[in-house]
N, C-alpha and C positions, 0 to 999 in steps of 0.2 A: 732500778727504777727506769721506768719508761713513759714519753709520754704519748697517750690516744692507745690505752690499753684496752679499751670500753671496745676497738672497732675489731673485727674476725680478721686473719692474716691476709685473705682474702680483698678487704677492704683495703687495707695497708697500700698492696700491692698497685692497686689499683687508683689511689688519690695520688701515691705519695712518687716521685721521682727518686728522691732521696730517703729511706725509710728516718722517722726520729731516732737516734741513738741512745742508748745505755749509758745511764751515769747512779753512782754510787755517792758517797760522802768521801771517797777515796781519789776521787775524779782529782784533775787540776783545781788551783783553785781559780782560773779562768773561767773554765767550762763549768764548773759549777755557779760559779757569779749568777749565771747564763739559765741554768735547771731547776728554779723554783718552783717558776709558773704559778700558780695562782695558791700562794698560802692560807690557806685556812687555818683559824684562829679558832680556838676552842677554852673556855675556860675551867681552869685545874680542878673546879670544882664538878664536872663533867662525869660521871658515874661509867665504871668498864670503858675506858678510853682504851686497853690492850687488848678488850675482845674485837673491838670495831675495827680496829687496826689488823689483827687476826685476819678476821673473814671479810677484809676489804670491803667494808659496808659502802663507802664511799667511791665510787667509781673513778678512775682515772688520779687519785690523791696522789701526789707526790712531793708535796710539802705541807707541813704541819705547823702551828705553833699554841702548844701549851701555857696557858695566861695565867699567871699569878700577881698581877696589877688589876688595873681598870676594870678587869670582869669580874675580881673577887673584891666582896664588900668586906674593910676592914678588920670585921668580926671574925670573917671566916679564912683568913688567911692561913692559920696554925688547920685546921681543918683542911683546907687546899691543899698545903704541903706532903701531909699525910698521906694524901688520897693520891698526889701526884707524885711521891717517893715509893708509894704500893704499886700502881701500877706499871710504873718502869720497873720495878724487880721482875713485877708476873712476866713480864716480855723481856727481860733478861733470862729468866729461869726459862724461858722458851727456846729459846735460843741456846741454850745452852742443853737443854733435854734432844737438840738437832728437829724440833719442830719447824723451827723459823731462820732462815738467815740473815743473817748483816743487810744484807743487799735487799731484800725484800722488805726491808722497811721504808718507807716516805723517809727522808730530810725532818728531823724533826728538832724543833728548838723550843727552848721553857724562855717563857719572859719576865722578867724576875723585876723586885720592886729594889733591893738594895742588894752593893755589894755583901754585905754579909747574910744577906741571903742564898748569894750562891755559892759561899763558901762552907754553910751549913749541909747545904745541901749536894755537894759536893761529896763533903764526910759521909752523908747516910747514903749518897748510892754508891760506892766503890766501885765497881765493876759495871755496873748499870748505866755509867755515866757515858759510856764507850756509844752507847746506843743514840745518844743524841748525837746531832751534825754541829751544835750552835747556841749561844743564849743571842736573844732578842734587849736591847738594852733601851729602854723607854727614857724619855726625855732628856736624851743627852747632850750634854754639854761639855764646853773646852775645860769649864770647871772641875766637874766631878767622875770626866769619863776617863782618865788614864789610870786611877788604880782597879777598872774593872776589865778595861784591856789588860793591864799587868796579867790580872790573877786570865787570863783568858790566853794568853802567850803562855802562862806558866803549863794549862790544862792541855794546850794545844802538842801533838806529836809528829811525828810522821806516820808513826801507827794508824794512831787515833785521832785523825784530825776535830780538832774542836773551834770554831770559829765564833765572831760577833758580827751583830747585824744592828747595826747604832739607827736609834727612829730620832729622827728632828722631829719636835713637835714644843719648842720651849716659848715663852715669851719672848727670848732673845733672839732667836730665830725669826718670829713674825713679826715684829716690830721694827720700822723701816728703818731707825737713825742706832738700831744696834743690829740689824741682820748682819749686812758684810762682814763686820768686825766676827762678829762670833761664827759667821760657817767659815771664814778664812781662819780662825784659832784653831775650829775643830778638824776641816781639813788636815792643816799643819801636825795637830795630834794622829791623826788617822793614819797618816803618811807612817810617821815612827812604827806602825803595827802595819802596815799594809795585807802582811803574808796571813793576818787572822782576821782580814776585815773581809764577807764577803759578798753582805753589798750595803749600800744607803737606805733607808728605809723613809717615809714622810707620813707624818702624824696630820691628816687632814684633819678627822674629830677634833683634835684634842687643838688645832690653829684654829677651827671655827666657833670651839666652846670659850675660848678667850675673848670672843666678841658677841657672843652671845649668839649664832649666828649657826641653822641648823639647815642643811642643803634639803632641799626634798629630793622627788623622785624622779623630777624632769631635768632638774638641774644636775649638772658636773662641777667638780673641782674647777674648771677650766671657767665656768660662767662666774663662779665668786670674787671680784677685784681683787679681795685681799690676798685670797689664795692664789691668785692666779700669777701673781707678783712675785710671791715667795717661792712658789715651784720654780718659776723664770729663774732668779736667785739661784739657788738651790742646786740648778742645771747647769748653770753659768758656772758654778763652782766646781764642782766634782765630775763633770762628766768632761771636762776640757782634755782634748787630744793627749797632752804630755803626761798626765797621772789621772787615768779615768779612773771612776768606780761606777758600778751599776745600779742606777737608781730605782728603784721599786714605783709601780704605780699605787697612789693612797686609796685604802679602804673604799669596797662599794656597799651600803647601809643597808640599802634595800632587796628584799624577796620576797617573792610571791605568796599573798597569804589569798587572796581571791581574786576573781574576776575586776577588773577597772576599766574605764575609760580615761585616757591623757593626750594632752597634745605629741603626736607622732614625733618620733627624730629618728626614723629611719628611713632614707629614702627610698622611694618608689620603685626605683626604676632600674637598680640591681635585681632587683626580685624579679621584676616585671620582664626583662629582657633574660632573665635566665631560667626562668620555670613559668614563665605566664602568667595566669589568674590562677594557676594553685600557687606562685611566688608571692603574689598578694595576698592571699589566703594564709599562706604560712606567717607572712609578715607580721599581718593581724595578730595571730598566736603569739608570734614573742612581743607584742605592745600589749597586750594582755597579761603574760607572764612577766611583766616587771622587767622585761631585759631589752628594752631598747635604749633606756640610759646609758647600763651599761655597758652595752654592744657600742654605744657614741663616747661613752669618756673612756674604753680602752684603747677605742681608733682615736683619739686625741692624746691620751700615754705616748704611743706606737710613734706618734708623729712627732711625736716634743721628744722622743729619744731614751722613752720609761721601757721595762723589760718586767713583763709578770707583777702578779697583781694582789694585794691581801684581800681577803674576801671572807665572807663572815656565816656562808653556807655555802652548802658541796654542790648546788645547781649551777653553781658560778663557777666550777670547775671545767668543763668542756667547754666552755663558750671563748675562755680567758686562754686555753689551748692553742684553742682553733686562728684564734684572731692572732695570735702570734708564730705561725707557721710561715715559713719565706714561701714567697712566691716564687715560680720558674723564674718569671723575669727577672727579678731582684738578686736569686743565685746567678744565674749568665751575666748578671752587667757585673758582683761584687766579684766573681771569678775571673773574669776576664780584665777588670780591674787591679786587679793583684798578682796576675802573671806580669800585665804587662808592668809593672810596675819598675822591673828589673833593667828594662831594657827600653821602654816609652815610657816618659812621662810628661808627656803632652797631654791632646783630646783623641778622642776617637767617636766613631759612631755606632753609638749601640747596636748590639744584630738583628733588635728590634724594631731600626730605621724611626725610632719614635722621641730619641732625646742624645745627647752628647754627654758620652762618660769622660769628664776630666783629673788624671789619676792623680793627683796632688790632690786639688781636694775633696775629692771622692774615696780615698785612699783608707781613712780612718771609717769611715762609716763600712766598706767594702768588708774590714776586717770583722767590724759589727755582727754584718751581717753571715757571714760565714762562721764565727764562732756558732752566732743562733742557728745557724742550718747545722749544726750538727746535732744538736738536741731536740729541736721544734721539727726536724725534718723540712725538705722541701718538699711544694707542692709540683703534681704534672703541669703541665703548659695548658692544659683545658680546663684545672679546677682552682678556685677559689677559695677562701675562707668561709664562706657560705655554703659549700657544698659541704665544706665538713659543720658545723652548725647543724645544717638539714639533717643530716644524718643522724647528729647525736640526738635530737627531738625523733624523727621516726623508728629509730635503733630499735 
């Protein structure tokens, strides 16, 4: 897997200083932390989910996730399973007819409602199971989550790495006078498994449906109080220097079904200063297309320290790309950051003459961002996250 596979090698060359890199399910589990990018969720109940996967219906996909909770209604769960233990065989049996490789699948993971569900399902795909990257574990807690880690260490190999991806989304979680207590228990648990955790996941829906409380299209996670609190929280726990883990940015709801009018929140004046009045022009098009929201709560992720995004359709995939590609600048200051590291660790002054790199505490973030430049690629010194954008809309 690769990401910005949509652009000709041509393009590559030309945006990228540092091309994005190659990652498998085989990868570190650092760097893979790191290669999500923007998961799409698809529910188990999803008809030829192995053809789509096939012939890359989805452009630039490199993470998947298979839903057998919240998207499937009670009823049809036995129904789900079925459909979702068929189709991973027909893409086992591919792969093994030498149609398809290992490597050219997405990252892909099932989200399952109960331990004994994945132990069921475990049994029916035998060999099949090799093809996921990961379960996705919903509403988890310090309570109930260490015999699904067990059974998740047990499946995990060197061969065949199999990893979990724990979603907060509980009461105890959102609720202010039991939050701490319960992310610092579940950390605590996490830690015991680290080697198969591989990253944090946040349940926005599911914090806002406990308050009754339904964002629209202009709004972000970041404008809702309560959520806005808990993410803090959340941040403060798990992404701390001495035992980080990689926090996921929560679900974005919305896509474009028509034409609208909304209050803008993209500003002006990037556009404006970098393609003119066709920059305003194009502007207009993505506030049309439902994605200046979230073009402003992935640059609000980015900023609070989130890495890749769950997203609920594949238009959302290049955008969520793009906006996480390092920039020139940001490689020169985190590289130069981390050489000097060995031998200065004072300040310096960026080569940019535009701020003070201070390698102590600059240090951790530095490493940040060089893990991501190895995946997300860096960009040249003339282009931005908007230039790759523009491109994926005219492509």
């Amino acid at each position: 897997m690769e990401f910005f596979t949509y652009f000709y090698e041509e393009d590559i060359k030309r945006f990228f200083f540092r091309r994005p890199g190659a990652f498998t399910k085989h990868s570190s589990r650092d760097l893979l932390s790191y290669s999500l990018g923007a998961t799409l969720y698809m529910p188990a109940t999803r008809p030829n989910i192995h053809q789509e996967i096939l012939s890359k219906k989805h452009e630039g996909l490199t993470s998947l996730v298979i839903d057998l909770e919240d998207a499937i209604g009670d009823k049809d769960v036995e129904m789900a399973e079925d459909l979702l233990v068929s189709e991973l065989l027909k893409l086992q049996d591919e792969c093994n007819k030498g149609f398809l490789d290992y490597e050219d699948l997405p990252l892909m993971f099932i989200r399952i409602r109960q331990l004994e569900q994945l132990q069921q399902l475990k049994d029916r795909l035998g060999e099949a199971l090799n093809i996921l990257t990961g379960v996705v574990i919903p509403k988890f807690s310090a309570e109930n989550g260490r015999y699904i880690l067990e059974m998740v260490r047990d499946i995990h190999t060197e061969t065949h790495p199999f990893y979990a991806m724990p979603i907060l989304e509980t009461a105890k979680v959102i609720q202010k006078e039991t939050r701490m207590d319960e992310l610092l228990k579940i950390k605590h648990l996490l830690d015991h498994y680290r080697d198969t955790i591989l990253n944090v996941r946040i349940g926005a829906t599911d914090f806002c449906g406990l308050y009754g409380i339904r964002r629209n299209l202009d709004t972000t996670v970041y404008d809702i109080a309560v959520l806005r609190d808990c993410i803090s929280d959340i941040i403060n726990v798990f992404q701390r220097f001495d035992s980080p883990y990689v926090v996921s940015g929560p679900v974005w709801e919305y896509f474009s079904a028509k034409k609208r009018m909304l209050k803008p929140q993209l500003r002006q004046t990037p556009f404006r200063e970098r393609y003119g009045e066709e920059g305003i022009k194009w502007r207009a098009k993505l506030i049309d297309e439902n994605m200046d929201g979230l073009i402003r709560e992935i640059l609000m992720d980015i900023s609070n320290g989130l890495t890749g995004k769950t997203i609920i359709h594949p238009t959302h995939i290049k955008v969520v790309q793009a906006l996480n590609a390092v920039s020139y600048e940001e490689f020169i200051d985190a590289s130069n950051i981390v050489t000097a590291s060995g031998v200065n660790n004072g300040v310096m002054k960026s080569e940019f003459a535009n701020k003070m790199n201070e390698v102590k505490p600059h240090y951790y973030w530095a490493q940040k961002v060089l893990l991501k430049s190895q995946v997300y690629g860096v960009l040249h010194e003339e282009f931005t996250s908007i230039d790759l954008i523009r491109k994926e809309v005219y492509v």
